[in-house]
C-alpha positions in Angstrom: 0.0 0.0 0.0 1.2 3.3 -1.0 2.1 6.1 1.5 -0.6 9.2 1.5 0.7 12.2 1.0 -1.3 15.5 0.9 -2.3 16.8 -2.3 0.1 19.6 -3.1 2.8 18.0 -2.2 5.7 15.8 -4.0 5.5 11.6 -3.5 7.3 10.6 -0.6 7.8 13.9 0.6 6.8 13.7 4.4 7.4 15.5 7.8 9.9 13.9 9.6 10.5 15.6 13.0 12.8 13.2 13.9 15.4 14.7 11.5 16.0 17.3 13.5 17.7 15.6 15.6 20.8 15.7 13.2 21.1 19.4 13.5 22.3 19.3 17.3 25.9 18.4 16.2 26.0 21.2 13.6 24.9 23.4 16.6 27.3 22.3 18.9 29.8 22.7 16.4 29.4 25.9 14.3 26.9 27.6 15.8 27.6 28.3 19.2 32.0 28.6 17.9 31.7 32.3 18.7 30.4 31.9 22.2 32.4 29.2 23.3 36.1 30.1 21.6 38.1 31.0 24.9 40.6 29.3 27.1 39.5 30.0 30.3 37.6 28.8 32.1 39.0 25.5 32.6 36.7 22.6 32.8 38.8 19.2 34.2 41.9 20.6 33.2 41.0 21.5 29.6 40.2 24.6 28.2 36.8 25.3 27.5 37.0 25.3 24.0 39.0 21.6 24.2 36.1 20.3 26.1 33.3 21.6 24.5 34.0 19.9 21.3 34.9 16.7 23.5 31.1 17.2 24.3 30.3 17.3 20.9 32.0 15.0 19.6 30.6 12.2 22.1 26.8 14.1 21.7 26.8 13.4 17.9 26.3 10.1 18.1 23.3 10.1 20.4 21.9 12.7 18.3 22.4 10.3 15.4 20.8 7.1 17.0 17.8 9.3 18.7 17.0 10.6 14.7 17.2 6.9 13.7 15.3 5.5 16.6 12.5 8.2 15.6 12.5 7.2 12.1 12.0 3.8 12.3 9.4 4.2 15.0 7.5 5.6 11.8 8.1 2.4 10.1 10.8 4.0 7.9 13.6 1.9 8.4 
């Protein structure tokens, strides 16, 4: 059985929120550069900057398996 889409609009063109999801590392990693590019303070003995893109770095993954998760919950994977 086909997938309904609304008239209007492309086949197999539909919302997926759970995308979004992919746009936290981008955030964490360009977007917020500006606000976060300074040495002090320290955070465990790194500079800020170090261990914000430790954070991440070891946050892209969850981001990845949550937009996943949500897509197949769909029944699209």
């Amino acid at each position: 059985m086909p997938h309904q889409t609304s008239p209007g609009r492309p086949p197999g063109s539909r919302k997926r929120p759970a995308l979004l999801w992919l746009l936290l590392p981008y955030v964490l990693f360009l977007a917020v550069l500006p606000l976060v590019n300074r040495v002090t303070p320290t955070v465990l003995g790194l500079p800020f900057l170090f261990f914000w893109t430790l954070l991440a770095t070891l946050a892209t993954p969850s981001a990845v398996w949550l937009a996943r998760r949500g897509d197949r919950a769909r029944g699209r994977g």
